[in-house]
Every structure is written in structure tokens, then in C-alpha cells.
C-alpha positions as CSV (number, residue, x, y, z in Angstrom):
1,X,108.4,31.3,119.2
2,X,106.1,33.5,120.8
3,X,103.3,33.0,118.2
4,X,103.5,29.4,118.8
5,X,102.6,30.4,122.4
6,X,100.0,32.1,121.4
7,X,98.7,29.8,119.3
8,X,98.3,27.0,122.3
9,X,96.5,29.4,124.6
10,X,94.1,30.1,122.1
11,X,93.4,26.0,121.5
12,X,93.6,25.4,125.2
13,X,91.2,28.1,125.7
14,X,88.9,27.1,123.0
15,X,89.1,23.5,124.2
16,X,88.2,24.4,127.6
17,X,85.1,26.5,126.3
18,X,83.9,23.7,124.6
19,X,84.2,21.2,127.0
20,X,82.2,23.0,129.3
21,X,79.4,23.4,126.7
22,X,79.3,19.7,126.7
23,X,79.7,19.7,130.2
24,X,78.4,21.7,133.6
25,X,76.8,24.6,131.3
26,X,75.3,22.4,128.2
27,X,72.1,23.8,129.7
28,X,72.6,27.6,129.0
29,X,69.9,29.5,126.9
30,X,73.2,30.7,124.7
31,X,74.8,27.5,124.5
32,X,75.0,28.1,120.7
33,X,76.7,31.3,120.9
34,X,79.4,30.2,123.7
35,X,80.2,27.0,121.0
36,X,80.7,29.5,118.0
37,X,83.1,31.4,120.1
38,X,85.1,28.6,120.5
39,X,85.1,27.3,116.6
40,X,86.1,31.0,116.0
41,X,89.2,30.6,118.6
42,X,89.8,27.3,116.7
43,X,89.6,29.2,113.2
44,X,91.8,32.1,114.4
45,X,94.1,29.6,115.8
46,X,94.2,27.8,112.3
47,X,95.2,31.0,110.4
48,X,97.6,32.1,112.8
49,X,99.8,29.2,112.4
50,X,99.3,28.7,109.0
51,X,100.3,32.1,108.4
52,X,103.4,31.3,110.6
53,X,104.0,27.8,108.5
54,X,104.1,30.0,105.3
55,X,106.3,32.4,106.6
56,X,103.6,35.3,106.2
57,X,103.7,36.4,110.2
């Protein structure tokens, strides 16, 4: 259950990253890095729960 938990903060938190790189900070010199942090928090989110759907975690 708590992995599940887990697993929506990190979406939520990558979603909200990448809104604002579309948004209020699409401007920023590292606008590249901030957007691969967030499809790595989307990736990490992807093997956690996949890991939990194939009882592995």
C-alpha cells in the first residue's frame, strides 16, 4: 500500500515539474535538464510499480 503512495508522489511530482517547464520557467537556460529529471521520476515511477505488479517489491 505504501508503495502505491509512493508511486503517486513521484507522478504528481514529475507532473508538476513538467508543467512548469512548459509553463512560468520554459525560459530557463537548463530547461533541458529540469525536463529529464522529470522523465526520470516518470521512469522510476514505471519500474516501481511494475516491480510491485509482478510481485518483485
Amino acid at each position: 500500500m505504501v508503495l502505491w503512495l509512493v508511486v503517486a508522489f513521484i507522478l504528481l511530482s514529475a507532473t508538476l515539474i513538467l508543467a512548469l517547464s512548459f509553463g512560468p520557467i520554459r525560459t530557463a537556460p537548463n530547461i533541458g535538464v529540469i525536463r529529464l529529471f522529470a522523465g526520470v521520476q516518470y521512469a522510476a515511477a514505471a519500474l516501481l510499480a511494475g516491480a510491485r505488479l509482478l510481485g518483485n517489491a
